[in-house]
C-alpha positions as a printed Julia matrix, in Angstrom:
194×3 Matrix{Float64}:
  73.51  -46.88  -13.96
  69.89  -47.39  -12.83
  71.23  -46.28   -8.97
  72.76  -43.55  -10.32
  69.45  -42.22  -12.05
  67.5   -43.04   -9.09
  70.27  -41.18   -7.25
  69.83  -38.06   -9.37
  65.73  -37.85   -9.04
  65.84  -38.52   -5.73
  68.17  -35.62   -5.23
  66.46  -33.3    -7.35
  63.17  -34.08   -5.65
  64.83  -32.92   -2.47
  66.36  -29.96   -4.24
  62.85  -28.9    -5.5
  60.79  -30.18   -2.52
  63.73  -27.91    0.08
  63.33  -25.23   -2.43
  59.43  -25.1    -2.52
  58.31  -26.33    1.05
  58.09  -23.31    3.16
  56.52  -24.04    5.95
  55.51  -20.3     7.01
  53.77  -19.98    3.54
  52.15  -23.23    4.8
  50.8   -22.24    7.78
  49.84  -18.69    6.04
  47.76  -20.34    3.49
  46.23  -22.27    5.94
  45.56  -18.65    8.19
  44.15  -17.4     5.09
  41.7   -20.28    4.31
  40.57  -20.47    7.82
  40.03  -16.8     7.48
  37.68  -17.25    4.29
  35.84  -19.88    5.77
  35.67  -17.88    9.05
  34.34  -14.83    7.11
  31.91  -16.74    4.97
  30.32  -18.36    8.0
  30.02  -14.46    9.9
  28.68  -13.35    6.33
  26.05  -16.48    6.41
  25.26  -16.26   10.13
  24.72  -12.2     9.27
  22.48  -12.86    6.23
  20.21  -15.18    8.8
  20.04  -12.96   11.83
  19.34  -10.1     9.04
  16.35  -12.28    7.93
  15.01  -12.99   10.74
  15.34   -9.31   11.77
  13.22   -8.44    8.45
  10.45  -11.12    9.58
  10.34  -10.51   12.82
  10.12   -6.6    11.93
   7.32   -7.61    9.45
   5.63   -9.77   11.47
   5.79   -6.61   13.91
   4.65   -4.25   11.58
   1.73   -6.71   10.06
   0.35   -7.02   13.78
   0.66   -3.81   14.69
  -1.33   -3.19   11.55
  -4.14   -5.27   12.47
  -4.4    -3.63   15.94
  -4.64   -0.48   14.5
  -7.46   -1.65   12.08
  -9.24   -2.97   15.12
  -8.84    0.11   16.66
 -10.36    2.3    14.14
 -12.9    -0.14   12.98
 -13.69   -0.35   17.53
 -13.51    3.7    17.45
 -16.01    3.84   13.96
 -18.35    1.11   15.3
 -18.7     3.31   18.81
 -19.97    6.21   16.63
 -23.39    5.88   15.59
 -23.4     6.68   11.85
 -26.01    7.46   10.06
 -25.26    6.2     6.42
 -23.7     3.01    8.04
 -27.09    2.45    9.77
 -28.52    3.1     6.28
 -26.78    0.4     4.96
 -27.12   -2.43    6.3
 -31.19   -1.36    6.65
 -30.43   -1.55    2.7
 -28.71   -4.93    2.26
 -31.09   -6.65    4.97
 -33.85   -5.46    2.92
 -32.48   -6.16   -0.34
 -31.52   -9.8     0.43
 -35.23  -10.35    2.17
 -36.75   -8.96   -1.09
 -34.16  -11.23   -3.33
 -34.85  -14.24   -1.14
 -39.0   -13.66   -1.08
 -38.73  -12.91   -4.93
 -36.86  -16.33   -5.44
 -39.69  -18.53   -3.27
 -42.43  -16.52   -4.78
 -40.8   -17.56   -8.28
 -40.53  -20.52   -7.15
 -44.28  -21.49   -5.86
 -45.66  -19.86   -9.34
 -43.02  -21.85  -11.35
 -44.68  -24.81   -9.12
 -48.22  -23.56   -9.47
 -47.73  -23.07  -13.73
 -46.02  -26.74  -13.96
 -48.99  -28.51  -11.77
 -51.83  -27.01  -13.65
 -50.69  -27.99  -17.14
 -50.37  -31.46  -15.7
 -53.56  -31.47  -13.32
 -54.92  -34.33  -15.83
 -51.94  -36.6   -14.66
 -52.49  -39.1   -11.09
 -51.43  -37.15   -7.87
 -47.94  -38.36   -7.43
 -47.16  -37.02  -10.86
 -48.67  -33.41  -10.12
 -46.46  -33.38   -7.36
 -43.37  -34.42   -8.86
 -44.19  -31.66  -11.28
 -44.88  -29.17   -8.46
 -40.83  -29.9    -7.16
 -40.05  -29.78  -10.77
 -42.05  -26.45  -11.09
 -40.47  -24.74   -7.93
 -36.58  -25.59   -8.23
 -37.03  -24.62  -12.07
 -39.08  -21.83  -12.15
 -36.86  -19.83  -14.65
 -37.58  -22.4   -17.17
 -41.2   -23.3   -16.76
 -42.5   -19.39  -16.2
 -40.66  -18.19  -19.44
 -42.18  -21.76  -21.14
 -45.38  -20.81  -19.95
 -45.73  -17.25  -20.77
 -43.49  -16.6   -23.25
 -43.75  -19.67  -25.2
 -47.12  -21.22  -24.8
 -48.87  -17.86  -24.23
 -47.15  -15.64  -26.73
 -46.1   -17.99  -29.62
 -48.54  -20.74  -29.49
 -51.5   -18.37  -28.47
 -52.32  -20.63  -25.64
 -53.39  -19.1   -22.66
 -53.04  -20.86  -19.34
 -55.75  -22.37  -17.16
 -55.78  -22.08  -13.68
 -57.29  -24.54  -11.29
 -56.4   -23.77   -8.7
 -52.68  -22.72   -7.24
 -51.41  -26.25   -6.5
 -54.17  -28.85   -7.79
 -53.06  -31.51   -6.21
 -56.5   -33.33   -4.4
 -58.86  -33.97   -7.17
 -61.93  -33.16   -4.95
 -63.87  -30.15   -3.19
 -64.25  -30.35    0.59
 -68.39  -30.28    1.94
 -67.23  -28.53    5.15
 -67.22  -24.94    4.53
 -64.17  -24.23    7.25
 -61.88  -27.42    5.18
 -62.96  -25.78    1.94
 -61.87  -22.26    2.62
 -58.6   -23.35    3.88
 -57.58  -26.18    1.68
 -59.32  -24.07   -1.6
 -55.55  -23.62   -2.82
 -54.97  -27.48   -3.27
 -57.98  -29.19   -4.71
 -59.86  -28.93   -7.86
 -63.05  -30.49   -9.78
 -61.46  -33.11  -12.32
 -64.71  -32.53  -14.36
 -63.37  -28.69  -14.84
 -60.5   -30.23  -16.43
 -59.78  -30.15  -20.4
 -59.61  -32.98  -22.62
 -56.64  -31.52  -24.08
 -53.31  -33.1   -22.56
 -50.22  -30.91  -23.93
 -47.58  -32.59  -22.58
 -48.81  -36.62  -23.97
């Protein structure tokens, strides 16, 4: 009995697989997946020679771009204008005036920060001359605005940077080194900063 069923399945798998296997509808559907693989490689290869069409036409445009901005900016500079020449008279002037304003600020910053401190030693005075310079836009506003206007305390001035505690005898040293020295019997009892 057990022949005879294997007998019957084996026959119907025949009957179905003779009934089923075409071969032509094999060797279409193999045609027609070739085909889709076919087209989706075309359609991939397109899409990259596309985009490197768009970058290459960008990169074409961008430079092309730049040449023409050379061009014109060549063709402007070979004008003489007027309001350009203006201009940069202007900003070379305006950052000589911003860059004297900011070493003027700082040597009176320098020269304020010394002469409250003229009754320290000399290395002090000129610690508190670097101190004075780089921070000028605290020590002038704590000078004037501060000591002068709130406390009432008006500033004394030995000199512009009192570093050497000592007047020259030679008339020629003492004219030209007047800016740095001072009498340390001129100087107050009064120490504000102790």
């Amino acid at each position: 009995m057990s022949s005879y069923l294997e007998q019957l399945m084996n026959s119907t798998k025949y009957a179905l697989h003779r009934a089923t296997y075409n071969p032509e509808a094999e060797k279409y559907a193999k045609k027609q997946q070739q085909e889709v693989e076919k087209s989706k490689k075309d359609a991939s290869i397109e899409k990259l020679n596309k985009e490197m069409q768009d970058k290459k036409y960008a990169e074409a445009k961008k430079l092309a771009d730049e040449k023409a901005e050379q061009k014109r900016i060549q063709d402007e500079r070979a004008e003489f204008s007027f309001s350009r020449l203006m201009g940069r008279i202007f900003k070379t002037i305006a950052l000589i005036v911003f860059v004297a304003l900011i070493f003027i600020g700082g040597v009176y910053g320098a020269s304020l920060a010394v002469n409250l401190n003229v009754y320290k030693s000399a290395p002090f005075r000129v610690i508190y001359g670097i101190w004075g310079f780089l921070f000028f836009w605290v020590v002038i506003p704590y000078v004037w605005g501060y000591r002068r206007f709130w406390l009432g305390k008006t500033p004394r001035f030995y000199a512009i940077m009192p570093l050497v505690p000592y007047r020259f005898n030679h008339w020629f040293m003492d004219k030209f080194f007047d800016w740095i020295t001072f009498r340390p019997e001129d100087v107050d009892e009064l120490k504000e900063w102790v």
